[in-house]
N, C-alpha and C positions, 0 to 999 in steps of 0.2 A: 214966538220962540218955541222950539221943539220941546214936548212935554218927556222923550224919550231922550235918552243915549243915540247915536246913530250906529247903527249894526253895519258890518262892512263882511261881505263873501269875499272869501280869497281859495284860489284853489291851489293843491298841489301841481298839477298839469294844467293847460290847458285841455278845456275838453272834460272837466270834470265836473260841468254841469251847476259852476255859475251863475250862468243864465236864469236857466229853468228853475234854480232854487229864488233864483229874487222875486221871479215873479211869481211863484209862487205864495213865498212872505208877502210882495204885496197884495194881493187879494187876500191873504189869511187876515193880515189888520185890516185892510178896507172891509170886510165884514164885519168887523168887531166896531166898525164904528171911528177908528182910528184916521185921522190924516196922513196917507203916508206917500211920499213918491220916489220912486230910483233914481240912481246916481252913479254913473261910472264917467271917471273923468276923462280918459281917451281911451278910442276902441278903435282896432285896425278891421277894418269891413269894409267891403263892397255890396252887402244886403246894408240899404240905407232905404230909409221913408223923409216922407215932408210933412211937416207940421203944417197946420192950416193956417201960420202964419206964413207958411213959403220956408224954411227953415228946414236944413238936414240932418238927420242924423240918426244914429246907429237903429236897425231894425230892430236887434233885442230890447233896446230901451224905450223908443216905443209902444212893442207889445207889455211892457212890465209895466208902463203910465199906462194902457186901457187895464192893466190887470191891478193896478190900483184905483181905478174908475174915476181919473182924469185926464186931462187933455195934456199929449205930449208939448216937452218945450223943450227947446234946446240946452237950455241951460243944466239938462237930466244929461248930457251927453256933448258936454261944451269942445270937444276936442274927437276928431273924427278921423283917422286916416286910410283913407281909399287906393290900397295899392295898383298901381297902372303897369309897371314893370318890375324886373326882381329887386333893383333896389333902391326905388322911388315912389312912392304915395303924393297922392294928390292933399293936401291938409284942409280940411272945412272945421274955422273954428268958429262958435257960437251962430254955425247954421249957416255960415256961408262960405265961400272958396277962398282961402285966402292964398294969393299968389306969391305973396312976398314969403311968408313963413314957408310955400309949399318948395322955394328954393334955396330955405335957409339952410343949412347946417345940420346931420342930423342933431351933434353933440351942441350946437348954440340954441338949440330949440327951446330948453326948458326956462332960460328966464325970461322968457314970452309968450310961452305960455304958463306956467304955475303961478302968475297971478291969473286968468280967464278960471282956470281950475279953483284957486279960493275963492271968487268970486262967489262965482255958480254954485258951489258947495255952499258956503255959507246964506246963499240967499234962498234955498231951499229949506235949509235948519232955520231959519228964521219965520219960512210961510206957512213949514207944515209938523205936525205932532212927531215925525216918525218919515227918517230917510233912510233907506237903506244902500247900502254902496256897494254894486261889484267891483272886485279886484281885475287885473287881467293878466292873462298867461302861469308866472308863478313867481308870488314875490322873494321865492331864493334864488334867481338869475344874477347874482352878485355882481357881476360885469353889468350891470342895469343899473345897480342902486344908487352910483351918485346921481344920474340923470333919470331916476323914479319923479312920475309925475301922476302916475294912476294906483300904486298899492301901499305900502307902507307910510309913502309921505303924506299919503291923503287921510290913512288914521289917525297918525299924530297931529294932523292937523287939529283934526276934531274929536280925536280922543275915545275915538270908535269902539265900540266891543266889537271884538275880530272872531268869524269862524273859520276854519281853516278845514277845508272840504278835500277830500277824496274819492279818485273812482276806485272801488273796492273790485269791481268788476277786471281791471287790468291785471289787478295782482300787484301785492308788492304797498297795499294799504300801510301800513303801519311805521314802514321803512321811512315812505315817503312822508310821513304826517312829523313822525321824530326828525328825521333829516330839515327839512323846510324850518318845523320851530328850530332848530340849533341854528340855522343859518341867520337866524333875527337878533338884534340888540338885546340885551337887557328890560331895555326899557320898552321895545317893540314885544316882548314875550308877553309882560304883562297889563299888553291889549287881547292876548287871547283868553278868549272868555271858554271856546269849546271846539271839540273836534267833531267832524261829521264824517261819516262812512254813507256814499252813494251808490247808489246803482248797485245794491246789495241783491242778492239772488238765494235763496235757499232758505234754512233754519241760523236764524240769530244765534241759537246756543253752540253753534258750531264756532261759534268765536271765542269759545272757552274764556280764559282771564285773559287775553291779550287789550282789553280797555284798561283795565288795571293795571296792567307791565306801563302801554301807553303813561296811563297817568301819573304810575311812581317815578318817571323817568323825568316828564313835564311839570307833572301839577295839575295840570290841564285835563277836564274829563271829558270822554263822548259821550254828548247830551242827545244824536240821533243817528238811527240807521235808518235811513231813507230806501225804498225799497227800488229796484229796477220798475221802470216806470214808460209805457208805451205813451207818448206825448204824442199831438200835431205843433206843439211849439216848434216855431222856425229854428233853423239850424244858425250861428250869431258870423259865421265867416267860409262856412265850408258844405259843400252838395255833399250829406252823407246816405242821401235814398240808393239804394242799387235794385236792379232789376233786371232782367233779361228779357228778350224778345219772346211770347208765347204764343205758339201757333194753335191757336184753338180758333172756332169762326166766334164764338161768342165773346171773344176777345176784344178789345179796339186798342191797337198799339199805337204810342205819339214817342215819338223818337226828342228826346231835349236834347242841341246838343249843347255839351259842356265842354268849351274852348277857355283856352287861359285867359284869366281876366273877365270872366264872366259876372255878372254880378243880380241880383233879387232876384234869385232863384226861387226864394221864397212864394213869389206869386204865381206858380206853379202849384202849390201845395195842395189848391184844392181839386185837382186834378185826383191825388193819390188816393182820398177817401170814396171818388166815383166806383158806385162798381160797377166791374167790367172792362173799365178802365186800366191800360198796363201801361203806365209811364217808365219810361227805359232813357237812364242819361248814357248818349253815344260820346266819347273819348276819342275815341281812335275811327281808321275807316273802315266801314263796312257797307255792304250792298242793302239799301234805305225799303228796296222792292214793299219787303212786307209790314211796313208804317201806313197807318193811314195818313198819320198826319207828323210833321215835321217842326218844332221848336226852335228858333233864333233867340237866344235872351238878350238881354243888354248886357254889354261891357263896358268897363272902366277906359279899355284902350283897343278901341274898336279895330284901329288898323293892323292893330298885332294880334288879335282874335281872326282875324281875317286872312292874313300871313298865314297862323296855322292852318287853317281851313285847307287852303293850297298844299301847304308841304305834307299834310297828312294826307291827302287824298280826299277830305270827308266834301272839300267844294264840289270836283265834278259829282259827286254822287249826290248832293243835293240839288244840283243842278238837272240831271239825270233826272228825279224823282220829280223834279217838278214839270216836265217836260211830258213825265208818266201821267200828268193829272194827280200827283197827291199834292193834300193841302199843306203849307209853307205860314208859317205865319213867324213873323220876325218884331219884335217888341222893343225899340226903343235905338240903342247899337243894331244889334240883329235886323232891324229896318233897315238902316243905314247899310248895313252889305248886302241888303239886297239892290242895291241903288245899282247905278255905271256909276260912281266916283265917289270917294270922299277928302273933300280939298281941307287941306289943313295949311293953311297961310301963315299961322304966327306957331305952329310946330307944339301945339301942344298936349300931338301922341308920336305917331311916328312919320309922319311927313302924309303928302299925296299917296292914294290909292285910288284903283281900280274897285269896283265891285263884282256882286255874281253879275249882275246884269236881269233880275228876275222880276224889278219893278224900273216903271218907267219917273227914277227920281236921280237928282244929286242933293248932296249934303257939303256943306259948309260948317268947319268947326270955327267955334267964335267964342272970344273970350271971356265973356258975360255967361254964367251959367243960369239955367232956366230952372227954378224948384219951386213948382206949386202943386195944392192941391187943385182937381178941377173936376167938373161936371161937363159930357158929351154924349152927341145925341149919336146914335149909331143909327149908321142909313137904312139898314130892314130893320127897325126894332124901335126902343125907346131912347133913358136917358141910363147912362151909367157914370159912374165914380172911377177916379183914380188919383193917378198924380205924373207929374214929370219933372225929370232931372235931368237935365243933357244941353251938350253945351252946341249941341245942332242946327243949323235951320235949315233944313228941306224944301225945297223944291220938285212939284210935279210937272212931265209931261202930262202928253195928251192920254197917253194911253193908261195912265193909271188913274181910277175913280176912286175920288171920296170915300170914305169907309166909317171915318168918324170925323164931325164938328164941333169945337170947344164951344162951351155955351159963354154967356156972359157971367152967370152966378153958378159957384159948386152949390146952392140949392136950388136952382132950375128943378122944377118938377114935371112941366107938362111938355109933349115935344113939338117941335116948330114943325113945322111944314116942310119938306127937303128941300124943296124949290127958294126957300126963303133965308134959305142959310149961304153965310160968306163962303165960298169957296179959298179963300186966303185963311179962312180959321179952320181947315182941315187938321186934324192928327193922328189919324191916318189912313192908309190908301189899300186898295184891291185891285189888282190885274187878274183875273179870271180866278184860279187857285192858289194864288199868294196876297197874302194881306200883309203886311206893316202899321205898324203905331208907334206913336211916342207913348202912349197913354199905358201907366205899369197899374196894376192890379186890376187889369179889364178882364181877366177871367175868374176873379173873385165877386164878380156880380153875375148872380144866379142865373137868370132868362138868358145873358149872353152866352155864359157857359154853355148851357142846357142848348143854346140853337147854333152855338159853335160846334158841338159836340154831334148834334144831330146831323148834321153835316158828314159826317165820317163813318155813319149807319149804326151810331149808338142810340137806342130806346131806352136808356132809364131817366130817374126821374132825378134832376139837382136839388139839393140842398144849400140852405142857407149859411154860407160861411161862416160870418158874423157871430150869428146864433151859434155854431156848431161851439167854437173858439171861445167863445165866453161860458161857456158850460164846462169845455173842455180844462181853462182855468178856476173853475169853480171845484174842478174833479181833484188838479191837482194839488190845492191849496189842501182839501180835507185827509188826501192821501199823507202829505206832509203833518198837518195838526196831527193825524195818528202816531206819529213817532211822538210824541210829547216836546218836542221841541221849543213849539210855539208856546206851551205851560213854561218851559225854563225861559225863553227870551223877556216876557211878562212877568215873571218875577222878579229878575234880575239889571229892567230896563230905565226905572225910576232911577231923575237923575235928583 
């Protein structure tokens, strides 16, 4: 049984930084010695991971269980929704796809799920000293609240001490922080325990007495100004890197493109820390010439990613560029268009398509979705990590080769022989300058990176992901401790 209260993040907006403060808290008590793991009960994302039991779910939740220094589970993130068009999401609850819920009703949804949500909650408050809960979006959306299944219903369930977060950086802190509490019950006010000011910028005393105005009005004090904070933590539902094209020679530009519906952008990210490296997300069409290399991510709904491609122009121009000899690589969806077809028999994106035609494959969508972790040997190199999620199966011609082999164990460590490997356990393939995979976070392993990259006439040296990101979280927990924060949550957590 939990020795703490459970602490639940809620923020004014979306986008105020949620996330980044959970996991935070979680690695501040995972240092201190604490058991502590995250909790948000449904998250709307297309950045999803696999647990290593084969289970989905949300990528910020994920990274917040390594940033409490344990093994993700679904049950941190028991309700998933993966939007595929403007007004339909895929539903994955406790890690797997469920079809019936994902054509239920939106408004009949909650009492089918808000028991999976007690569930999972309370089997966490039971296993560990200290859970902390994000909120989502912003629990004053009144038109929400009878059918709340992720913010205020989940504190009263469990009686949370609530901080109620703001981006101070937008403007309009204060407004919003008094606005949101008035919007709450009675009884829901007196879960908040404090107010937070984020992504603060400047000199704190320029905030004169307005925590005091705050508080005469509430009751409620700010316990932290949390400072504007340069992160590599993933982004929880949205590509916010921007870049532009730079012609310099000691540049290497990789063009990502970003089509509707795109999804784990995230594994992209270690792209951004190379230097020399100028990652640029294309939107719209433009002439690809000066890219070395070109980005396919996955999508949620490949065939409507693809659709655009077309009507914006960006198809033939990546078409074009591979014809140039630049290098194409397509991950997961982004494989799949580069295929001639992708058959959808039971319709569950947008019917049949054509592809670019740039690998010699088709694809089959199939009802049964695929999430695991796994281990493969890549055919010039060793063994690398990832996972897969996709409801595809693949088929090559002749003309496209092997590129990567699923191994039988995700801890395979030594590599097979090329010769000796199934060619039916390929995931994925190389036609000359374009490569395809199902395999998501294969440029998160160092050596691949480092000779994928070398490929495109970059000489520097890779870095360990891993490593980088668990330091990275250790930076930002102590940034956090410095506001005093973590002194008030410890005083105040004894139940």
């Amino acid at each position: 049984m939990s020795k703490y209260r459970p602490i639940m993040i809620m923020g004014c907006t979306s986008d105020a930084g949620k996330s980044f403060l959970t996991a935070g808290l979680c690695r501040l008590f995972a240092n201190h010695g604490i058991a502590v793991a995250p909790f948000k009960a449904q998250n709307m994302s297309n950045n999803a991971a696999v647990t290593p039991d084969g289970g989905e779910m949300g990528r910020a939740q994920y990274v917040q269980a390594l940033a409490a220094r344990i093994t993700p589970q679904v049950r941190m993130n028991p309700v998933l929704l993966k939007p595929s068009a403007d007004t339909f999401s895929q539903v994955i609850v406790n890690g797997k796809y469920d079809p019936d819920i994902t054509q239920t009703a939106w408004m009949a949804r909650m009492p089918k799920l808000w028991p999976v949500v007690r569930e999972a909650l309370h089997s966490l408050i039971a296993d560990f000293d200290q859970v902390i809960i994000e909120g989502a979006g912003s629990p004053a959306e009144v038109n929400l609240r009878e059918r709340d299944i992720v913010n205020m219903s989940v504190a009263l369930e469990c009686q949370a001490d609530v901080y109620l977060v703001s981006d101070i950086d937008r403007g309009g802190s204060f407004a919003h922080l008094l606005g949101t509490f008035m919007c709450f019950s009675p009884e829901e006010q007196k879960l908040v325990k404090g107010f937070v000011l984020n992504k603060f910028r400047g000199d704190p005393t320029l905030l004169g007495n307005a925590m005091d105005w705050l508080k005469t009005r509430t009751g409620v004090p700010t316990v932290a100004i949390v400072p504007m904070l340069q992160h590599r933590l993933a982004e929880e539902d949205a590509l916010h890197h921007r870049s532009l094209l730079k012609k310099d020679e000691k540049i290497v530009n990789i063009a990502l493109i970003a089509y509707p519906y795109a999804s784990n952008f995230d594994e992209f990210d270690p792209l951004l820390d190379e230097k020399g490296i100028n990652l640029v997300p294309v939107r719209e069409r433009e002439a690809l010439d000066d890219y070395e290399a070109i980005i396919l991510p996955g999508s949620k709904n490949t065939a409507a990613s693809l659709h655009y491609l077309r009507r914006s122009g960006l198809a033939g121009e990546i078409t074009q560029a591979a014809r140039r000899g630049k290098m194409i690589l397509g991950v997961c969806g982004g494989m799949q268009m580069l295929g001639h077809v992708l058959h959808d028999p039971t319709g569950l994106e947008d019917g049949d398509i054509g592809g670019l035609g740039l690998l010699d494959l088709s694809t089959e969508l199939l009802p049964n979705k695929v999430t695991k972790q796994c281990a493969a040997q890549w055919v010039d190199g060793g063994i690398v990590h990832g996972y897969e999620i996709h409801h595809g199966h693949t088929i090559a011609g002749n003309r496209a080769k092997p590129h990567l082999f699923a191994l039988p164990s995700i801890s395979e460590e030594s590599p097979q022989n090329n010769e000796n490997l199934d060619v039916s356990a390929a995931l994925g393939w190389q036609q000359d300058n374009v490569v395809g995979v199902y395999l998501h976070d294969l440029l998160k392993n160092t050596a691949y990176r480092q000779s994928w990259l070398r490929t495109l006439g970059w000489q520097g040296q890779s870095f360990n992901w891993e490593a980088l990101m668990d330091a990275e979280l250790d930076q930002i927990s102590a940034k956090i401790a410095q506001t005093g924060w973590f002194n008030h949550l410890l005083i105040g957590l004894k139940t």
